[in-house]
ROZA-907361 format. One record per residue (C-alpha): residue in one letter; chain; x, y, z. Coordinates in steps of 0.02 Angstrom, whole numbers. Each point is the difference from the previous one (the first is absolute). Example, Ala and Ser with C-alpha at 12.3 -4.5 7.8 and 13.67 -1.06 7.14 Angstrom:
// residues 2
resn / chain / u / v / w
A / A / 615 / -225 / 390
S / A / 69 / 172 / -33
This chain:
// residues 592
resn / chain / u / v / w
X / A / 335 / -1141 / -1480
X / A / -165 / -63 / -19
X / A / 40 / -173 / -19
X / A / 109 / 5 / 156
X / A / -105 / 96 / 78
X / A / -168 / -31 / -63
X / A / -26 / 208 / -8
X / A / -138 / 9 / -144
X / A / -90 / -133 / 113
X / A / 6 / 100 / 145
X / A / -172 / 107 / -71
X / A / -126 / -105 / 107
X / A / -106 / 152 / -19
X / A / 28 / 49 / -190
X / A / -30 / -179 / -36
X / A / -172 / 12 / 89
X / A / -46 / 162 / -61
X / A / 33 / -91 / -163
X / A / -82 / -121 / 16
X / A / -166 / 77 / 56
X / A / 16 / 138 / -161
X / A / -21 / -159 / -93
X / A / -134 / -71 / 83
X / A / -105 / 138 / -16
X / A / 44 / 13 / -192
X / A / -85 / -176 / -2
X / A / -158 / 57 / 94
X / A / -5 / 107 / -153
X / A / -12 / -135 / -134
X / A / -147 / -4 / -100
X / A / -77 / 166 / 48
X / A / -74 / 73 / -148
X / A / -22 / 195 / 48
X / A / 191 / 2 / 70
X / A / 61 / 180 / -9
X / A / 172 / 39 / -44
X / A / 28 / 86 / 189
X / A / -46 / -175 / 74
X / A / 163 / -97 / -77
X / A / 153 / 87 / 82
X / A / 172 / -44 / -45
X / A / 96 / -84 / 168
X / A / 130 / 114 / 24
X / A / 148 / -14 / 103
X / A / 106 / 162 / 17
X / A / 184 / 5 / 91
X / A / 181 / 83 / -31
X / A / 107 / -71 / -114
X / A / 117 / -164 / 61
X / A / -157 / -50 / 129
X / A / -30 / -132 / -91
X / A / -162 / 34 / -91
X / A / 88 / -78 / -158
X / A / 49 / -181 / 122
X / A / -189 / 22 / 64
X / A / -80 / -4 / -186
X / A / 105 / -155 / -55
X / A / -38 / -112 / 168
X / A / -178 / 28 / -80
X / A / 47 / -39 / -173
X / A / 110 / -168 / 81
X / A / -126 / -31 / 134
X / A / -190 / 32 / -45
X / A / 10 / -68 / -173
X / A / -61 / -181 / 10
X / A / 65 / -48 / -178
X / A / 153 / -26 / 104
X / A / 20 / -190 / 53
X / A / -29 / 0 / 197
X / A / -37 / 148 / 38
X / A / -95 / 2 / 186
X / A / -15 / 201 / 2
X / A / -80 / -4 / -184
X / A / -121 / -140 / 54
X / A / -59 / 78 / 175
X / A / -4 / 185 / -95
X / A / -124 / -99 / -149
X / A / -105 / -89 / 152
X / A / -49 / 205 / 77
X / A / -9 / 56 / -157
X / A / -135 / -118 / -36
X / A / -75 / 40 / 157
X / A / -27 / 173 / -47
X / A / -108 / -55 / -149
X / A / -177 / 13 / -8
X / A / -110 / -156 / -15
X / A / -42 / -10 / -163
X / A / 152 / 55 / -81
X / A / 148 / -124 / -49
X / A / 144 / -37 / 111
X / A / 171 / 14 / -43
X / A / 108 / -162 / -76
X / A / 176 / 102 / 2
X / A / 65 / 172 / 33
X / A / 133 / 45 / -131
X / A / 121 / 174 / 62
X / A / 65 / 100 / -139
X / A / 137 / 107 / 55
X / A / 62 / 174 / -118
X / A / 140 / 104 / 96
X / A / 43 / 162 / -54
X / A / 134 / 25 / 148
X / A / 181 / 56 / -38
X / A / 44 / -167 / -75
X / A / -142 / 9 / -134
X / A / -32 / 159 / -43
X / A / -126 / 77 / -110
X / A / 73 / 143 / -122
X / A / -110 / 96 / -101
X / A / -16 / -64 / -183
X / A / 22 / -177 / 47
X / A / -177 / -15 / -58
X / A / -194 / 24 / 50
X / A / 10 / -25 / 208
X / A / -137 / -148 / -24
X / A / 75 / -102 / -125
X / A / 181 / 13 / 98
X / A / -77 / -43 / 167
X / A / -81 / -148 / -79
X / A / 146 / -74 / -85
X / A / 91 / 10 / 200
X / A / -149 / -84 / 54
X / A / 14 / -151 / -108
X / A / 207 / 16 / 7
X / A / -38 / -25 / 199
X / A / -99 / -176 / -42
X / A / 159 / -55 / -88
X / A / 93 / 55 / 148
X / A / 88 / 169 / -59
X / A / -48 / 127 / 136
X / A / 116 / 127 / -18
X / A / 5 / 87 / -186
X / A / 176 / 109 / 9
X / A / 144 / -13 / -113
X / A / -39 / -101 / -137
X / A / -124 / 94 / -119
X / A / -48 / -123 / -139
X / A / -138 / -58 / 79
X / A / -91 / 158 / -16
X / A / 33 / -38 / -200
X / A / -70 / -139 / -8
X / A / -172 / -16 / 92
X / A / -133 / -172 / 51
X / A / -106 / 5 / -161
X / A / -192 / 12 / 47
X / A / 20 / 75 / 154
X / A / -6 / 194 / 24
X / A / -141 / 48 / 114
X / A / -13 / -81 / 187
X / A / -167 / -81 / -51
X / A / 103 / -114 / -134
X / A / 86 / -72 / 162
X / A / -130 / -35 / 87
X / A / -106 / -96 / -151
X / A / 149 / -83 / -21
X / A / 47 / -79 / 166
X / A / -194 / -2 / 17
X / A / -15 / -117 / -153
X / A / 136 / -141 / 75
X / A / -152 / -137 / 41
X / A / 146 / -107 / 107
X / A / -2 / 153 / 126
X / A / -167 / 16 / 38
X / A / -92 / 171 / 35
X / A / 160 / 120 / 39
X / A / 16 / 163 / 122
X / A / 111 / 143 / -58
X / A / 134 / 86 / 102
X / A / 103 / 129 / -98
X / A / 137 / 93 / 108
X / A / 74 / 159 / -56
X / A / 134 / 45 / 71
X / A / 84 / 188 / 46
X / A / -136 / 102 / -91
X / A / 92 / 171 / 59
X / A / 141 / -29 / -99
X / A / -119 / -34 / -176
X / A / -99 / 162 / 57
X / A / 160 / 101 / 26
X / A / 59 / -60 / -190
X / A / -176 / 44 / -72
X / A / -143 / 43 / 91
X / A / -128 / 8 / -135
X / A / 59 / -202 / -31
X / A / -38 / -35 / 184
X / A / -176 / 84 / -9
X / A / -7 / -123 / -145
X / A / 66 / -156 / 65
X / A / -93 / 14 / 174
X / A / -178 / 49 / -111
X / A / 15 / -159 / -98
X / A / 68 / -117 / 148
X / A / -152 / 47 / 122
X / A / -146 / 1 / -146
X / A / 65 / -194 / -48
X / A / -5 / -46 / 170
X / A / -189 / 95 / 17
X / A / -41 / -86 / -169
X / A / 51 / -173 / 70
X / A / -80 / -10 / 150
X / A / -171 / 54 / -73
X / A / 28 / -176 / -133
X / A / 22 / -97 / 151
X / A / 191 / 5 / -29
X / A / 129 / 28 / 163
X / A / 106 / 121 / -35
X / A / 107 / 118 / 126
X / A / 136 / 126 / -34
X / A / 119 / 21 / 121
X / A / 124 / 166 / 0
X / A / 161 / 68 / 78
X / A / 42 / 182 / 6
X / A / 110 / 118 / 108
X / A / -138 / 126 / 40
X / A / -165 / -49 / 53
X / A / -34 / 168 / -87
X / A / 46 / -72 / -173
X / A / -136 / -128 / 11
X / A / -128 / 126 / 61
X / A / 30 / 163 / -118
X / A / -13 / -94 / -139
X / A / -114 / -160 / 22
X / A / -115 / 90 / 125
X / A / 17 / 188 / -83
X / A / 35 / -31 / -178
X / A / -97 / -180 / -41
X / A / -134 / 23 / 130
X / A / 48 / -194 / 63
X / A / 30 / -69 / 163
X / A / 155 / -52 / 126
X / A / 26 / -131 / 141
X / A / 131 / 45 / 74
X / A / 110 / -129 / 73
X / A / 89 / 21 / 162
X / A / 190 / -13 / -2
X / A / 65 / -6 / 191
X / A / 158 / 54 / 68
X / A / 21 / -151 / 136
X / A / 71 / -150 / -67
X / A / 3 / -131 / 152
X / A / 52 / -152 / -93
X / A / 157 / 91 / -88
X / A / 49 / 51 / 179
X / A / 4 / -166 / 66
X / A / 73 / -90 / -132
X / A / 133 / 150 / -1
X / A / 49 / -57 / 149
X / A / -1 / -154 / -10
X / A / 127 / 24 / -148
X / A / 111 / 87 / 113
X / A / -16 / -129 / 134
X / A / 68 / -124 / -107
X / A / 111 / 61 / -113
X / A / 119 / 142 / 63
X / A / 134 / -14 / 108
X / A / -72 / 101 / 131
X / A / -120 / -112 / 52
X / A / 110 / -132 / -28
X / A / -153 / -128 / -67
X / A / -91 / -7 / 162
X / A / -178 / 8 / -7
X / A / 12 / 182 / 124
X / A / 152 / 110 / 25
X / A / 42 / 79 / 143
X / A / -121 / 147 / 66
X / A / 84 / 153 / -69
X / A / 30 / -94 / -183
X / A / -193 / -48 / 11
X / A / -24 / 204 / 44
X / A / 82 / 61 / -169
X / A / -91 / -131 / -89
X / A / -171 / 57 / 62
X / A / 59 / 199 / -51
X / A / 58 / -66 / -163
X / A / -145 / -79 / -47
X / A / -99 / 139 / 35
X / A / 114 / 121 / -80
X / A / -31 / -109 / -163
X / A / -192 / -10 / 38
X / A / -31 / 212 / 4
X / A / 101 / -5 / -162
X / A / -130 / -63 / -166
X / A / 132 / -41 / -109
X / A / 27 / -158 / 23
X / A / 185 / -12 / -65
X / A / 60 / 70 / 153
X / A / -35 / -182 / 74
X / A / 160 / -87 / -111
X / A / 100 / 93 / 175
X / A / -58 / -161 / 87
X / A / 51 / -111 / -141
X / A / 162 / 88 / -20
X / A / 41 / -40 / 184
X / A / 49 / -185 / -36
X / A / 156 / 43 / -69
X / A / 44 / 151 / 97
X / A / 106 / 11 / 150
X / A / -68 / 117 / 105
X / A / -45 / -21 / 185
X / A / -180 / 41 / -6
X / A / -155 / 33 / -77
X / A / -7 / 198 / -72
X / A / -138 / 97 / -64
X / A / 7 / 38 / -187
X / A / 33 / 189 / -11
X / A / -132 / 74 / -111
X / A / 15 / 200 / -5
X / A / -143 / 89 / -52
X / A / -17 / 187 / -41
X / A / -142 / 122 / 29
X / A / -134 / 27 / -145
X / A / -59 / 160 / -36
X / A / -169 / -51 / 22
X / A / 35 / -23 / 198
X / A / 71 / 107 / 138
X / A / 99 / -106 / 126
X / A / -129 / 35 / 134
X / A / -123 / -75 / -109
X / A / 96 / -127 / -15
X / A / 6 / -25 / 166
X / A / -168 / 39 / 51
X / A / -26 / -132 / -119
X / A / 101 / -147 / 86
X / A / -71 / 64 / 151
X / A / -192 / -24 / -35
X / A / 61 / -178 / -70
X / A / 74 / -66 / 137
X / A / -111 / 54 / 129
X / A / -154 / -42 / -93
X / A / -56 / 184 / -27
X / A / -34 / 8 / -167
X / A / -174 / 27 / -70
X / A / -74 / 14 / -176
X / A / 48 / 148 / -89
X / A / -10 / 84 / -184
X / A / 152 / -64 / -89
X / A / 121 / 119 / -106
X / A / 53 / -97 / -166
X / A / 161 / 82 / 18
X / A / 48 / -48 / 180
X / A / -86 / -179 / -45
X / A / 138 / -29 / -135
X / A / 146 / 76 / 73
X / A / -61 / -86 / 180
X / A / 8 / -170 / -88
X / A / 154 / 35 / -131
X / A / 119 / 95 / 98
X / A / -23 / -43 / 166
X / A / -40 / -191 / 0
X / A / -193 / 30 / 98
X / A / -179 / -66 / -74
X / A / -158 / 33 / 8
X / A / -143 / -52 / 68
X / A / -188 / 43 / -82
X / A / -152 / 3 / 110
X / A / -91 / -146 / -20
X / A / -150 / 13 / -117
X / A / -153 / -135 / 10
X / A / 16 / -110 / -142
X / A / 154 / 47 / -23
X / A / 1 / 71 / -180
X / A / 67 / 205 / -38
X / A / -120 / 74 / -136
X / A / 21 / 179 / 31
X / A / 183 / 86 / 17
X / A / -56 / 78 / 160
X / A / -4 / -169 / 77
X / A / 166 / -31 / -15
X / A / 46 / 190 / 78
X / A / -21 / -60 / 170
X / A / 119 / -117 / 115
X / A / 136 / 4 / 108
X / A / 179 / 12 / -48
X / A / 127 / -107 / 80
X / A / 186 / 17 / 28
X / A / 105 / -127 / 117
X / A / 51 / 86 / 156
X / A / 206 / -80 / -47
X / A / 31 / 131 / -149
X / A / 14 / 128 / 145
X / A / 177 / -75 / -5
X / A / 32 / -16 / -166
X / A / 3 / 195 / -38
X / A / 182 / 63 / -11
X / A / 31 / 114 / 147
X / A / 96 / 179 / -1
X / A / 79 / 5 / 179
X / A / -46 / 178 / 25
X / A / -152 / 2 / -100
X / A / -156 / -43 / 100
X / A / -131 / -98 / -93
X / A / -142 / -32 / 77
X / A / -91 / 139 / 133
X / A / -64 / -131 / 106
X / A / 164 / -96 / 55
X / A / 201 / 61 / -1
X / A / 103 / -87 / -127
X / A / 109 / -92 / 136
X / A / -158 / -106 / 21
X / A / 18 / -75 / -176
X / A / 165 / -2 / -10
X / A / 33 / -101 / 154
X / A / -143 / -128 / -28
X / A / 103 / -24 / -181
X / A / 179 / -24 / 62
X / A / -69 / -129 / 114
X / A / -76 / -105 / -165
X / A / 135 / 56 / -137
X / A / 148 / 47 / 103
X / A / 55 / -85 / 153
X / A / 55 / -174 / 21
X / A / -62 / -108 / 150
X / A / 164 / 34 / 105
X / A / -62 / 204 / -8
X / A / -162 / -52 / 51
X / A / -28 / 39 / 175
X / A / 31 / 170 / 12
X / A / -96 / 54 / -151
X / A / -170 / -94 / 66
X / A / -33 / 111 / 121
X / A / 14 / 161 / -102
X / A / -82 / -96 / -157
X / A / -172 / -72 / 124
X / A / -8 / 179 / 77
X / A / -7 / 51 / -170
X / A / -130 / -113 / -75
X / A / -94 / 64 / 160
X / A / 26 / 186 / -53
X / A / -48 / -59 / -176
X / A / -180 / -89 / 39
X / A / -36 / 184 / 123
X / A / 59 / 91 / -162
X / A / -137 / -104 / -101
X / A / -146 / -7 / 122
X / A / 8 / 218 / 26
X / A / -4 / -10 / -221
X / A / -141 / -93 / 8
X / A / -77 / 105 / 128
X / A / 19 / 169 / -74
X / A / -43 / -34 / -154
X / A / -178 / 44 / -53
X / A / -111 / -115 / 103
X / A / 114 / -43 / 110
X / A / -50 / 48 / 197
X / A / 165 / 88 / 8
X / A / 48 / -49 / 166
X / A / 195 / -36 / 54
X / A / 15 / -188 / 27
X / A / 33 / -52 / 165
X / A / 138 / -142 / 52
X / A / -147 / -105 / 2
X / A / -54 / 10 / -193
X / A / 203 / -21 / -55
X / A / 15 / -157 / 79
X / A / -164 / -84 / -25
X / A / 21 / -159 / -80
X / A / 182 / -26 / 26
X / A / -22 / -128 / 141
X / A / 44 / 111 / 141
X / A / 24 / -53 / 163
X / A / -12 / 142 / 141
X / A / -63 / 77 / 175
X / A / -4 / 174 / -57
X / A / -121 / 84 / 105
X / A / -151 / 90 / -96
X / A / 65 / 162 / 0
X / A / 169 / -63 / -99
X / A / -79 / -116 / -122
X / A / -89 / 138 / -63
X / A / 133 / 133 / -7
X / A / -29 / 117 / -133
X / A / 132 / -5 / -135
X / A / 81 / 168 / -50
X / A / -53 / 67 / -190
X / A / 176 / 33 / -36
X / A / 115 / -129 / -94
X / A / 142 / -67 / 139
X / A / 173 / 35 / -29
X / A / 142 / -106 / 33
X / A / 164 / 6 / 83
X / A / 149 / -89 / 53
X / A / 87 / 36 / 158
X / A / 147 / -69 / 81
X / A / -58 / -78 / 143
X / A / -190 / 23 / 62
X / A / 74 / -9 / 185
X / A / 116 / 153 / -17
X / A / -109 / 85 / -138
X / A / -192 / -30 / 12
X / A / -4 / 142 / 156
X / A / 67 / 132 / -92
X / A / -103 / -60 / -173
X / A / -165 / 10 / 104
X / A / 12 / 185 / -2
X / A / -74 / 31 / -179
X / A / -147 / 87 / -69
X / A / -162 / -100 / 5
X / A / -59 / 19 / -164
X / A / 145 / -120 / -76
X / A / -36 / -156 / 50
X / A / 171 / -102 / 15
X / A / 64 / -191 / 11
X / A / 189 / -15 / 96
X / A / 78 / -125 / -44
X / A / 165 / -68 / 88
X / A / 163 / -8 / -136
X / A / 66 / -82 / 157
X / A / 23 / -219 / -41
X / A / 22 / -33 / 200
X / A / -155 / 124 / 30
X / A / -104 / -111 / 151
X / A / -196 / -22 / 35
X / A / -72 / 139 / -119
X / A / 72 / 33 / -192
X / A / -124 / 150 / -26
X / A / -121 / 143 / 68
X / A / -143 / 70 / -119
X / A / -28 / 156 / 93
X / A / -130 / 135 / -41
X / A / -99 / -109 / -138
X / A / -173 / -24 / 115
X / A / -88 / 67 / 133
X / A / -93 / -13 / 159
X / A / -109 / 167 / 1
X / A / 147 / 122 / 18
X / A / 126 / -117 / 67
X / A / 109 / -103 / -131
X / A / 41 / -188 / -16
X / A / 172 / -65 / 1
X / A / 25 / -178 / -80
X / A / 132 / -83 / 29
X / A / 52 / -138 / -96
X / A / 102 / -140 / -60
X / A / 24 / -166 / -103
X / A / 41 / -156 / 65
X / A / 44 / -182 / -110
X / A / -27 / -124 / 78
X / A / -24 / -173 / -84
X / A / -90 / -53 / 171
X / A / -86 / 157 / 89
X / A / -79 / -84 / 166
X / A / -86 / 112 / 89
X / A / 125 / 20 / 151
X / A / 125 / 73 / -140
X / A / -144 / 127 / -46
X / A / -20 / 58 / 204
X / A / 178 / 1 / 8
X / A / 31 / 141 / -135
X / A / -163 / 77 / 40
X / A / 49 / 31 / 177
X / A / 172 / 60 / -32
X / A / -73 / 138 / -162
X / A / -149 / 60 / 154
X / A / 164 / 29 / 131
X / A / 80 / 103 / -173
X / A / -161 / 85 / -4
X / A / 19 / 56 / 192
X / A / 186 / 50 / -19
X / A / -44 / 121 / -125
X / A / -138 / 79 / 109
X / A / -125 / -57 / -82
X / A / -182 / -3 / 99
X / A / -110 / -137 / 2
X / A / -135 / 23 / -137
X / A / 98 / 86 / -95
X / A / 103 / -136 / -97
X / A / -24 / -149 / -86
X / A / 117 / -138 / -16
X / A / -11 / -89 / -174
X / A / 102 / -176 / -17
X / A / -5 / -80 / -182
X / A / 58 / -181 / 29
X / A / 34 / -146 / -141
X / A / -22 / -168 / 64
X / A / -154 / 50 / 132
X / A / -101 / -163 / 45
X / A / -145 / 100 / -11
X / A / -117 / -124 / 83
X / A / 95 / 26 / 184
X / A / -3 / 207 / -11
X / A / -182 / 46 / 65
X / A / 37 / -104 / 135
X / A / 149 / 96 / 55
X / A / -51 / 178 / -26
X / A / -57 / -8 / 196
X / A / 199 / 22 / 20
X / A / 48 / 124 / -105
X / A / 5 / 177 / 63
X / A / -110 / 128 / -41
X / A / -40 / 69 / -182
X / A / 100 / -134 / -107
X / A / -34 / -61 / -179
């Protein structure tokens, strides 16, 4: 994946957070008072299959400039020289030393003293053996003179053909070493951080560079127990480059697009949900779905289905509070439970984020109690759904479901009918979110209006003022189907007003308007009828858009409707966007 991909290399961000970690580790060279608090460890925390594992060995492959040709090592020595102070000596080569104790190398307790085993991985690395599993005679038979971490670096110091040499020693998944002996991690991390403190006050480069699952077990026992420092390193959730050369992949080679450089519209659609699907998810073996395509024969792109279950840590309305304050940039910095921290990142796929500290470096544990968790608003659809069961308080099941089916279930031929229900839906879903995020505490617990739902969707409308900022009812919309809206929607009007309902037409030769969301905002005391319906077009011209819009506005009168109190929504593929503000002058009144 990564090489088809290039997945590890998508870390722009990681790379330069990197990168500056080890800068300012050479600022430090030379300084003779340096205090054990002032030489963190760069730490780089992340669930298990992100990739933390592909991220430490493009720094073992790429920043080591013993390698023949390597630019990244050579532009990577050039800053790091940069960051030295006048006076002190720059850098002739930067040798990486890599010791993993993930799943294929694990450490079990009475393989021998923690140092002397990490070492001999360090040196097995130069020789080119990263991963330490199976085979066990190598912890029998040991590198003779070498059993503390300053015998490798007067070592590969002494070698006069490479100059003056900077140290880079990744560890990789320290969670997993702390979970098979704590006391041997409190060790290992104690002895890795007071070399590196040591070097740099000889003049010596040397940075230490750590993976972990839990940015908690860097800071309860290098900031708690050995009173030592952490940078942590940011590992983000977007991953532009992946996306793009994901699709490209697909492009080219599956049979749905049939090798042309872009697919038709609604292929290009499932592609774009796909990708993002992938992109909420962490794990980044869910991406081999893409790969697999190549040899599958299926008629278009489908989201990986990736179920997730409920911690015990959250309730689903924090859950979706959660998604809510993501999405529409609510969030703010808060105290952050350990417990919802781990099971936010390890059940449930989110991250998160620290506030940002000057200097960047986390001395104190409190410092890295405060931040903002993050959970992509897509695993709303990725919880398994109980029909009857309602799971969240702010929206009806229906809404979920529906928006699913359209990505899991139906196939482009049962597409029209289901847009409708599915976009009125998403609409129901962003109201849902917006009222979360406004009674929660801080929030200015107002109902959002039609205006606030829509904003930033690229809506097109003449909705007088009064309309646009229809209040939106507090109660979750229902759903359901009726025969035909023309022979139906009369009698369905008649309904209490606090269960705000969406009609929708089972009827395939229903004309003009599909739906009716009736009771879900209001005008002062009066309520607002939308009415509404999909259209696919490949070519929308505007005179297609005043035809429908006409016809839904003399459905509107039909059913008694008075003007001002109904608004008639159109969601159109294919719109030349360019031509509609030009043409609104034609449309009737109150049209979106």
């Amino acid at each position: 994946l990564a090489e088809q991909f290039g997945g590890v290399k998508d870390r722009e961000l990681t790379r330069q957070g990197l990168c500056d970690g080890l800068v300012k580790l050479a600022n430090k060279i030379g300084v003779s008072n340096l205090d054990k608090k002032d030489v963190p460890i760069l730490g780089l925390s992340a669930i298990s299959g992100a990739g933390k594992t592909e991220f430490l060995r493009w720094i073992f492959n790429n920043c080591c400039t013993y390698l023949p040709e390597n630019q990244n090592a050579t532009m990577l020595l050039q800053k790091i020289n940069e960051g030295i102070s006048q006076g002190q000596r720059k850098l002739d080569n930067i040798l990486v030393l890599f010791a993993s104790f993930n799943q294929e190398s694990t450490y079990f307790s009475g393989e021998g003293p923690i140092v002397s085993t990490t070492v001999e991985r360090l040196l097995r690395s130069f020789m080119g053996n990263v991963e330490m599993g199976g085979n066990t005679a190598w912890k029998k038979t040991r590198f003779e003179g070498f059993s503390t971490f300053q015998d490798i670096i007067h070592h590969f110091s002494s070698l006069q053909e490479k100059g003056n040499t900077g140290f880079i020693i990744c560890v990789d998944e320290l969670s997993k070493l702390r979970r098979g002996d704590s006391s041997e991690y409190e060790k290992l991390m104690d002895e890795l951080l007071s070399l590196s403190q040591v070097c740099l006050k000889g003049g010596v480069f040397c940075a230490i560079v750590g993976t972990a699952l839990s940015i908690y077990d860097f800071g309860e026992v290098i900031l708690q127990l050995s009173g030592r420092a952490l940078e942590p390193i940011s590992f983000p959730q977007s991953k532009p480059q992946m996306v793009e050369a994901a699709k490209n992949f697909a492009r080219k080679n599956t049979r749905i697009f049939k090798g042309a450089p872009c697919g038709d519209e609604m292929d290009e659609f499932y592609l774009d949900v796909t990708t993002s699907c992938l992109e909420s998810s962490q794990r980044l073996e869910y991406w081999s779905s893409i790969m697999d395509l190549k040899n599958s024969t299926e008629t278009r792109v489908t989201p990986t289905a990736i179920s997730y279950v409920k911690p015990d840590a959250f309730t689903y309305d924090e859950i979706f509070l959660l998604v809510s304050k993501g999405l529409f940039d609510k969030d703010s910095w808060d105290t952050l439970n350990k417990v919802k921290v781990e099971a936010l990142m390890n059940e449930l796929g989110g991250s998160v984020v620290l506030k940002p500290k000057e200097g960047g470096i986390r001395r104190h544990m409190s410092e890295l109690l405060v931040g903002k968790m993050m959970l992509p608003a897509w695993r709303l659809l990725e919880f398994a759904f109980v029909e009857k069961n309602r799971m969240f308080k702010y929206v009806q099941n229906w809404v979920l479901t529906e928006t699913s089916k359209l990505f899991y279930t139906y196939s482009p031929a049962e597409m029209q009918k289901t847009w409708e229900i599915a976009t009125m839906a998403v609409l129901e879903l962003r109201r849902a979110m917006i009222w979360a995020c406004n009674a929660a505490p801080g929030g200015n617990d107002l109902y959002p209006t039609l205006k606030e739902i829509v904003e930033g969707l690229g809506v097109e409308h003449n909705l007088c003022d009064d309309l646009f900022n229809a209040v939106s009812h507090p109660c979750a919309a229902e759903c359901k189907v009726t025969i035909s809206l023309a022979e139906d929607i009369k009698e369905k009007f008649e309904y209490d007003r606090d269960s705000p309902c969406i009609f929708y037409s089972a009827n395939d030769i229903e004309k003009g308007v599909e739906g009716v969301f009736k009771g879900g905002f209001d005008i002062a005391e009066n309520y607002v009828c939308i009415l509404f319906q999909m259209k696919m077009y490949k070519e929308a011209t505007p005179r297609l858009i005043l035809d429908w819009l006409k016809k839904a506005d003399s459905r509107a009168n039909d059913l008694g409707l008075q003007d001002g109190s109904y608004v008639v929504q159109l969601f159109v593929t294919g719109a030349v966007e360019a031509n509609i503000p030009n043409c609104k002058g034609e449309w009737p009144k109150n049209c979106m």
